[in-house]
Phi, psi and omega in degrees: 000325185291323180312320190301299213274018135300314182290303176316319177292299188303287171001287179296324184279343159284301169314323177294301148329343182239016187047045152292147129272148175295353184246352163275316167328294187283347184287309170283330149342291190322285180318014182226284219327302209264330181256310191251307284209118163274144174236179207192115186246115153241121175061057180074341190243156190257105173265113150241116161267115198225070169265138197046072192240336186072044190260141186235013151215146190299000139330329184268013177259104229211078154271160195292164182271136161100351186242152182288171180176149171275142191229115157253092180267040140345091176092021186272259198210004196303130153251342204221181157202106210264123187311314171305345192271312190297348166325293177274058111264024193289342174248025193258125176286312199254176170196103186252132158201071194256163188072003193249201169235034164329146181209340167223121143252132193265135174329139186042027157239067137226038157323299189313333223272067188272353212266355196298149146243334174224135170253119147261150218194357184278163158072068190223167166284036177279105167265023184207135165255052230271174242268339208222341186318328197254010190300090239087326192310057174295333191259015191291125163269324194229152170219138176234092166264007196282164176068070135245188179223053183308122172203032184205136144250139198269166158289123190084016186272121140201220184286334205278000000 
């Protein structure tokens, strides 16, 4: 019980730091936290770990505006990924949506994501990289693509 409102207290106080309210803060902190999501506050950043939750769009994920953060969909229900969806991530350092049944990524959607450093994308049905597919990733350090079934990489692909 002491951990919660321990976390919670940091929480609000990062949201206070970042011009949040506090209650649009805690309103989404809840919604992913408390129904799909274990959370986690450390040094300013937010880890939700929502792995195996049987989430199948990234939509059903509701992080606070402004605060950095790690995102783990390991293993859900994911098939598709929508530029519009990827929006409110936008402050996500990691993004693992490794395990799932991703079968395309349509160009540029993770335009939004420019803050990422690491992507994971394994162990998914991808057969195509196309030429725009990494288009915003300017801070990506890591790509993890392996266990696909990659068999086209376009000419020019990369982040920029």
């Amino acid at each position: 019980m002491w951990s919660c409102l321990i976390f919670i207290g940091l929480f609000l106080s990062v949201a206070k730091s970042q011009d949040i309210s506090p209650s649009e803060a805690t309103s989404s902190l809840s919604e992913s936290c408390e129904s799909l999501c274990s959370c986690e506050s450390k040094d300013g950043i937010l880890y939700l770990n929502c792995e195996q939750r049987n989430i199948s769009k990234i939509s059903q994920i509701k992080v606070p505006a402004g605060v950095p953060f790690h995102l783990n969909l390991y293993k859900n229900d994911l098939v598709e990924l929508l530029a519009d969806e990827m929006e409110g991530l936008k402050h996500a350092l990691s993004l693992h949506i490794g395990g799932n049944s991703i079968q395309e990524l349509e160009p540029g959607v993770f335009s939004a994501l420019g803050s990422l450093k690491k992507l994971h994308i394994n162990s998914n049905f991808l057969v195509t990289l196309k030429e725009d597919t990494f288009q915003g990733l300017v801070n990506l350090e890591f790509l993890q693509a392996d266990t696909n079934f990659i068999r086209v990489i376009e000419p020019g692909l990369s982040t920029n």
